[in-house]
C-alpha positions as CSV (number, residue, x, y, z in Angstrom):
1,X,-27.8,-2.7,-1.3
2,X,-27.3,-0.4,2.1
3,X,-29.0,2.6,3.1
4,X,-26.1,5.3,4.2
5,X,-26.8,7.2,7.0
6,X,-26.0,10.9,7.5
7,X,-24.3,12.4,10.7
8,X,-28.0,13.8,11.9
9,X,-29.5,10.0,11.8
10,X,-31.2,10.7,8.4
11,X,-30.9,8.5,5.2
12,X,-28.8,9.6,1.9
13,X,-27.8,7.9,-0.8
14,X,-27.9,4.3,-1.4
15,X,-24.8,2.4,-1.6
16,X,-23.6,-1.1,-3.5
17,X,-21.9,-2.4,-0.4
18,X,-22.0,-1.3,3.2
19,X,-18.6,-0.8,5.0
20,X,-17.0,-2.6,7.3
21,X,-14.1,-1.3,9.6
22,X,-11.4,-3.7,10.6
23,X,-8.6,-2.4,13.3
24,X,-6.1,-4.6,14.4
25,X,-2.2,-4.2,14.4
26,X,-1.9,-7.9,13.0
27,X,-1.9,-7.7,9.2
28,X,-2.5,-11.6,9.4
29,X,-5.7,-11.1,11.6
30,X,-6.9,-8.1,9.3
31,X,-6.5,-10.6,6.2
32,X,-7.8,-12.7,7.8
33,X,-11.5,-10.8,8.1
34,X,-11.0,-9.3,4.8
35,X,-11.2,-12.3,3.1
36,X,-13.9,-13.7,5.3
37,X,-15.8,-10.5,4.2
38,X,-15.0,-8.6,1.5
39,X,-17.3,-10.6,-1.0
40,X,-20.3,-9.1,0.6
41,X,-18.8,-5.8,1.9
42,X,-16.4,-3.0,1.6
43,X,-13.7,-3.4,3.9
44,X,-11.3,-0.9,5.1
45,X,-8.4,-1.4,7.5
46,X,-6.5,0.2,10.2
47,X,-3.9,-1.1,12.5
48,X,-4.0,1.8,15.2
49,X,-6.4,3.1,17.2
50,X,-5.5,6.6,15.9
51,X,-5.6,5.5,12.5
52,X,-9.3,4.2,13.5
53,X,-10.7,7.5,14.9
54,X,-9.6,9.3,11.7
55,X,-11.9,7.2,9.7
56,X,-14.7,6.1,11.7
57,X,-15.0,10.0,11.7
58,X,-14.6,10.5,7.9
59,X,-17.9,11.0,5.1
60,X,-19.4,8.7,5.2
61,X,-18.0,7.0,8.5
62,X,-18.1,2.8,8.5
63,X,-21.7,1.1,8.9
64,X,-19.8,-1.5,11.3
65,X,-16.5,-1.9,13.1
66,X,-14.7,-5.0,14.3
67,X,-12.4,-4.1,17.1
68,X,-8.8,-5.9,18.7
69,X,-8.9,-5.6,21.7
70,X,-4.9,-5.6,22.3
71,X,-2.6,-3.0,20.6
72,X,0.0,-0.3,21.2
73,X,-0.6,3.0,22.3
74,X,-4.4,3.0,22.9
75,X,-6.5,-0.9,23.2
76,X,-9.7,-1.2,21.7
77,X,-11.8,-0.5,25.0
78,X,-10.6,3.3,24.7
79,X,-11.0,3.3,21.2
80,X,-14.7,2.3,22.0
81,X,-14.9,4.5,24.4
82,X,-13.8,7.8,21.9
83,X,-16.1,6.4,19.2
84,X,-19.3,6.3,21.7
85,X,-18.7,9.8,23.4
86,X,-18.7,11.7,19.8
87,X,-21.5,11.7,18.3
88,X,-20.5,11.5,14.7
89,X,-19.7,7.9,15.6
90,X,-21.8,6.6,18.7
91,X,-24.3,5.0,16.5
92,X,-22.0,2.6,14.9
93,X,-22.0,-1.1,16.0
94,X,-19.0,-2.2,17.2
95,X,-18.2,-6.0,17.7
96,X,-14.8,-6.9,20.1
97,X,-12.8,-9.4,18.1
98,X,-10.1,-10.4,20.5
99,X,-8.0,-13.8,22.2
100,X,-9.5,-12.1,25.7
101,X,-12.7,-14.4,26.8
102,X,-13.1,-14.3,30.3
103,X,-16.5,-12.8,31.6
104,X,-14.6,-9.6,32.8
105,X,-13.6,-8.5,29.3
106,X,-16.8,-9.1,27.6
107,X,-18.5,-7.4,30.5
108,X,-16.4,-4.6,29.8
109,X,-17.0,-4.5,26.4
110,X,-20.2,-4.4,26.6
111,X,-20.5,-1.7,29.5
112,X,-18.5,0.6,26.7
113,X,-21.6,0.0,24.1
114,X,-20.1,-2.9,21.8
115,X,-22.7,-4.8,20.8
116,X,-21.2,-8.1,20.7
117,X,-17.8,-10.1,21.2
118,X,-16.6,-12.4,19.4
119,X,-13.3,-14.1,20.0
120,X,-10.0,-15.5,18.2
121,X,-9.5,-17.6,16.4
122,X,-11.9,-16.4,14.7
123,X,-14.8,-18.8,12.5
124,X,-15.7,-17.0,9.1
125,X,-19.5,-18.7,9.6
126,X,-19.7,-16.8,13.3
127,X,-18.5,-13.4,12.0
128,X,-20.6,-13.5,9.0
129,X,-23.5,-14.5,11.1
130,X,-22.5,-12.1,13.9
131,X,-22.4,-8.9,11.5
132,X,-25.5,-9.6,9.1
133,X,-27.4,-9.8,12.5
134,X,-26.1,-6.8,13.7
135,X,-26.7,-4.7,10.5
136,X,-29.8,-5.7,9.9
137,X,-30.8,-4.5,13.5
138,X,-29.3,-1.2,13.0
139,X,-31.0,-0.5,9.8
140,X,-34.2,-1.7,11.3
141,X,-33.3,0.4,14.3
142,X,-32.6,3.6,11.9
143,X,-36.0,2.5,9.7
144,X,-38.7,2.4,13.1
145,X,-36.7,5.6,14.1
146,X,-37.5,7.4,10.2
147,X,-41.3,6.0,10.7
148,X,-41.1,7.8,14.5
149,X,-39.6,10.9,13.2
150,X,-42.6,11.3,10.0
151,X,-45.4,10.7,12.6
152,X,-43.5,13.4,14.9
153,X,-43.6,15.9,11.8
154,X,-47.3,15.2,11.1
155,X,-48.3,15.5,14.6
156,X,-46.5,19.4,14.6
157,X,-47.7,19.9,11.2
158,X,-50.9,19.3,12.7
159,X,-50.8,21.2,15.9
160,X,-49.6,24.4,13.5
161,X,-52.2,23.6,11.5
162,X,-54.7,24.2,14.2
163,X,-53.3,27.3,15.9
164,X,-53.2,29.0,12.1
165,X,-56.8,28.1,11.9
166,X,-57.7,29.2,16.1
167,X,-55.4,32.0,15.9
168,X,-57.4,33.2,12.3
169,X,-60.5,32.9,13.9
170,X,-59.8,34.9,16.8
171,X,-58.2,37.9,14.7
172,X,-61.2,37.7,12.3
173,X,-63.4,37.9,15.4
174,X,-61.6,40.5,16.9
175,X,-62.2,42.8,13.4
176,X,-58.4,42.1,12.8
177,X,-56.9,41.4,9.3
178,X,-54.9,38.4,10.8
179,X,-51.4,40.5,10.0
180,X,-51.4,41.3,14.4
181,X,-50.5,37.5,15.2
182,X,-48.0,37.6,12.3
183,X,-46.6,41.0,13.7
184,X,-46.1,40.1,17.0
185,X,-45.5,36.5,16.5
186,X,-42.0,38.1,15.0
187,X,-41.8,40.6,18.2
188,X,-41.9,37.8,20.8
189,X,-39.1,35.9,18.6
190,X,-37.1,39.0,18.2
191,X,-37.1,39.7,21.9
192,X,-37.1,35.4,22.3
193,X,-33.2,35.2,20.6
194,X,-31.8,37.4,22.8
195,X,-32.3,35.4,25.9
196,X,-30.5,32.3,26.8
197,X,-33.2,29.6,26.1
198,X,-32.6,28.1,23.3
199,X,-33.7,27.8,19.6
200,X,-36.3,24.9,20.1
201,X,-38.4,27.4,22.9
202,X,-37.5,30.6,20.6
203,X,-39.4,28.5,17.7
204,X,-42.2,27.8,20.4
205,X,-43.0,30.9,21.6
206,X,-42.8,32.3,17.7
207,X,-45.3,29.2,16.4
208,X,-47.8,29.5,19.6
209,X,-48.3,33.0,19.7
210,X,-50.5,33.4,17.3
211,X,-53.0,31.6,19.9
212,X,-52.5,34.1,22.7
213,X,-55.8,36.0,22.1
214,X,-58.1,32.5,20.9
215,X,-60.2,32.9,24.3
216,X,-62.1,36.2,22.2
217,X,-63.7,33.4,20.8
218,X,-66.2,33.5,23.7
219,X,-66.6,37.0,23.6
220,X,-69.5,39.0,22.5
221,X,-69.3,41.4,19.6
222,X,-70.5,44.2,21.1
223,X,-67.6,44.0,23.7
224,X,-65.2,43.4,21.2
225,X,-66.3,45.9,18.5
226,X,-67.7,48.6,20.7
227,X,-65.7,52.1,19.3
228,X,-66.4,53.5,23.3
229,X,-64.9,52.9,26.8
230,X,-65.8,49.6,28.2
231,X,-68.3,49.7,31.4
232,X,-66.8,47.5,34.5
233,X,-69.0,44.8,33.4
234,X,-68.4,44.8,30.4
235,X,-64.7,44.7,31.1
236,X,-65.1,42.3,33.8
237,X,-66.0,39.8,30.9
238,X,-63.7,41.0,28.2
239,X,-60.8,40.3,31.7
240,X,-62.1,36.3,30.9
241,X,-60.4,35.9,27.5
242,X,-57.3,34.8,28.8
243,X,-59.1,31.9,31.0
244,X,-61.7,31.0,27.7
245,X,-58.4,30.7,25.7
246,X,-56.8,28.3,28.1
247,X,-59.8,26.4,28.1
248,X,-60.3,26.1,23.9
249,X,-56.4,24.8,23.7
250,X,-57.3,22.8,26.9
251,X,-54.5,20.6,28.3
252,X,-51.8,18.8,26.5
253,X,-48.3,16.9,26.3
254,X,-47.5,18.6,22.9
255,X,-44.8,21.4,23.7
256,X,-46.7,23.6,21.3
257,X,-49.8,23.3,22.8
258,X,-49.0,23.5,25.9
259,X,-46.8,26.7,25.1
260,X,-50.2,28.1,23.4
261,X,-52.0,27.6,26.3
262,X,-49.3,29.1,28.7
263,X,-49.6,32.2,26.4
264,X,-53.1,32.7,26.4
265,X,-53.5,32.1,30.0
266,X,-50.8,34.6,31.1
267,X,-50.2,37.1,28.6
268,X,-52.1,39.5,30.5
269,X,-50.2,39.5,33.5
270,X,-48.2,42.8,34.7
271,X,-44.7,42.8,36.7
272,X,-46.1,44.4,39.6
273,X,-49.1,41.7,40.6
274,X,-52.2,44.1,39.0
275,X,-52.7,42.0,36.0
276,X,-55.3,39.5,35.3
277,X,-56.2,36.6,35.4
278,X,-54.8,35.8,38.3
279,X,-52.6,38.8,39.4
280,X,-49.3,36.7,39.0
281,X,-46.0,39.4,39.7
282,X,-42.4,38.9,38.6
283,X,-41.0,35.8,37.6
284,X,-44.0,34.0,38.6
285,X,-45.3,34.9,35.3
286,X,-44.4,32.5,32.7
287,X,-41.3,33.6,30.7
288,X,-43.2,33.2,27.2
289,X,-46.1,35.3,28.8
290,X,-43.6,38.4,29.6
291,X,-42.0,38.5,26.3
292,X,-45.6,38.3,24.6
293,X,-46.9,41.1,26.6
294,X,-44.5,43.7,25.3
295,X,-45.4,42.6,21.6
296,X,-49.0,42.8,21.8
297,X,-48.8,45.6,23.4
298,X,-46.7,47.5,21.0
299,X,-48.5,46.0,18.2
300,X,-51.9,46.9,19.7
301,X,-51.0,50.2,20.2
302,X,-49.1,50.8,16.7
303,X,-52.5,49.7,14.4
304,X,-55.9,51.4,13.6
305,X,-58.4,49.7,16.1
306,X,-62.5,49.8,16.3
307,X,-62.1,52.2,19.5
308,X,-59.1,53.9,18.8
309,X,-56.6,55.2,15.8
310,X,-52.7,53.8,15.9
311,X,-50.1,55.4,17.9
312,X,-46.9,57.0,16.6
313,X,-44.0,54.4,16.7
314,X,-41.9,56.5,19.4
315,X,-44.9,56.7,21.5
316,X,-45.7,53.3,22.3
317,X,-41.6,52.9,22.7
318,X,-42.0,55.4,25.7
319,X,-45.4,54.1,27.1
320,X,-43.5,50.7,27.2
321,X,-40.2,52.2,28.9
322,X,-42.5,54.1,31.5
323,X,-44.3,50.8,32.3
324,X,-40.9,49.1,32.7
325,X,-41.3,47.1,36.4
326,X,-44.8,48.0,36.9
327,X,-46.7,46.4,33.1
328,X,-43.4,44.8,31.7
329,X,-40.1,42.8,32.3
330,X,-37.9,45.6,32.8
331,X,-35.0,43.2,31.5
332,X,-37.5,42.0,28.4
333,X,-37.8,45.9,27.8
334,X,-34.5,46.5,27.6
335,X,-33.9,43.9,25.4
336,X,-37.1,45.4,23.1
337,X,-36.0,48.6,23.1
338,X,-32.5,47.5,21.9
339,X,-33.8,45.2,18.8
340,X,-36.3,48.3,17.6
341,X,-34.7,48.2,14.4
342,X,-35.3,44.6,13.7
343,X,-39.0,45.7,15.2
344,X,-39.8,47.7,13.2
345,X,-38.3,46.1,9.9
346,X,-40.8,43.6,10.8
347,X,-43.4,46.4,11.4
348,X,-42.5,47.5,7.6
349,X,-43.1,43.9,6.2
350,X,-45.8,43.2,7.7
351,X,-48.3,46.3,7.3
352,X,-51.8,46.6,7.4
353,X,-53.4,44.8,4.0
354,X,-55.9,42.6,3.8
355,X,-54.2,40.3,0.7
356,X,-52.7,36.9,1.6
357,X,-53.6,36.7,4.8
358,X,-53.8,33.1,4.7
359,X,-50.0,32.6,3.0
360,X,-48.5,34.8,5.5
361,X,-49.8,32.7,8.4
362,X,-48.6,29.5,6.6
363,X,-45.0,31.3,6.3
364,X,-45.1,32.4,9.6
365,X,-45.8,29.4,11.4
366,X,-44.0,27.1,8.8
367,X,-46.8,24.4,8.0
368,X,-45.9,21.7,5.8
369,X,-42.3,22.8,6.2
């Protein structure tokens, strides 16, 4: 019984037979290899190459094709060639079945991505040899490539699992319900869709900035918690959070991680060179580290601290504008200032509680999803 595949590489439903596509504008040869294998598969037929685009690309599309080489209009080697370029139908095997046997056509055939050739006449032991082999290495291909793709879900799972719990601890530290990462987690996204990057570093920037303030860890409670202004040495150590953060996520060849870390490090920074930790200016601060400043800033401004009671919404809109090119991406503000409604939708949603805490930071970062 086969295992069909879907157009994304993942398995469906199983299937009696698997299918075999024969195209060649002989009907003798395509009886031929319909009676050679229609006891064990399901055979279709076409005698064009047109007619063999139209259903290699239907639902589902063949598990296997068996190619001529030499017919009107378009020969099997551009057939190939359409069938590898789209990716609906790149992953199917395609064996060359064709009177051509000199070293030059199999060559080419190969170069195209058939995976074997096989020529005419044609000897129903070598073709039933020829296309068991081949099916079998596909679905074991498909299988190792399942078992890679469940270990890659585990690892993120796990990496999310550990910037929920970091992230948590940092809040909680900070005298924070936790509902700040979730906050501005959604800001940096919000601000995130608008530039051209791409969903997979959109969904980065959203899942690792829950992490940007983990380096509080090392941070006494008196700084942290103290309702007054900060002495210079007391800020001078509060100024090391950023550096203690990058340290805690350390260095990695996750994405996530390494997003996390970039975040922590660099969230801090300010457009015109007089932020910390290491006075970075412009676009030599990290793109994920702009777009988080703006929404920890708003977010930190907008809710009840230890030292200081929330600001009114349109306020910390025009402290941001004001610090456009001197604190902030002046491009990133304009972009912020332009999704405040989705902002602030997200501002309503999320509002200070501390109930569900935990579930929140599950949804928000999508663990076990």
């Amino acid at each position: 019984m086969g295992v069909e595949r879907n157009r994304h590489g993942g398995s469906a439903v199983k299937r009696d037979k698997l299918t075999v596509l024969v195209v060649d504008d002989a009907p003798e040869n395509i009886e031929i290899l319909r009676t050679i294998l229609q006891p064990q598969y399901r055979v279709k037929a076409a005698r064009t190459g047109e007619k063999a685009l139209k259903i290699a690309r239907n639902t589902p599309p063949p598990d296997m094709i068996l190619l001529d080489v030499v017919m009107p209009v378009m020969d099997g080697y551009e057939v190939c060639r359409q069938l590898k370029e789209d990716p609906v139908t790149s992953e199917i095997p395609i064996i060359f079945i064709t009177a051509k046997n000199s070293a030059d056509n199999e060559t080419q055939g190969f170069e195209l991505g058939a995976v074997d050739y096989i020529t005419k006449p044609v000897l129903p032991a070598i073709v039933k040899a020829r296309v068991g082999t081949h099916l079998a290495l596909r679905d074991q291909t498909h299988h190792l490539e399942e078992l890679v793709l469940q270990r890659t879900r585990e690892l993120q799972n796990t990496h999310l699992e550990l910037i929920r719990c970091l992230g948590q601890a940092a809040e909680f530290k900070d005298n924070e319900t936790g509902l700040h990462v979730i906050r501005m987690s959604h800001y940096a996204r919000i601000i995130a869709q608008q530039l051209d990057v791409g969903d997979e570093w959109v969904q980065l920037v959203f899942q690792a900035a829950p992490m940007h303030d983990v380096g509080k860890i090392g941070i006494p409670d008196s700084i942290l918690s103290k309702p007054g202004k900060l002495t210079d040495e007391e800020w001078r150590i509060m100024r090391m959070h950023p550096e203690y953060g990058a340290e805690i996520i350390g260095d990695h060849s996750s994405s996530l991680l390494s997003m996390a870390r970039e975040i922590a490090l660099t969230h801090h920074e300010k457009w015109d060179g007089t932020g910390y930790p290491y006075n970075l200016s412009g676009r030599d601060i990290p793109l994920s580290g702009r777009v988080v400043a703006i929404a920890d800033v708003f977010d930190a401004l907008t809710s009840e601290r230890p030292y200081k009671h929330a600001w009114e919404v349109d306020d910390a809109v025009a402290l941001i504008q004001e610090n456009a090119g001197k604190h902030f991406d002046p491009k990133l503000v304009d972009i912020f200032i332009k999704e405040l409604p989705s902002v602030l939708e997200i501002k309503k949603e999320y509002a200070e509680n501390a109930e569900g805490v935990s579930e929140h930071l599950h949804s928000v970062l999508g663990v076990g999803a």
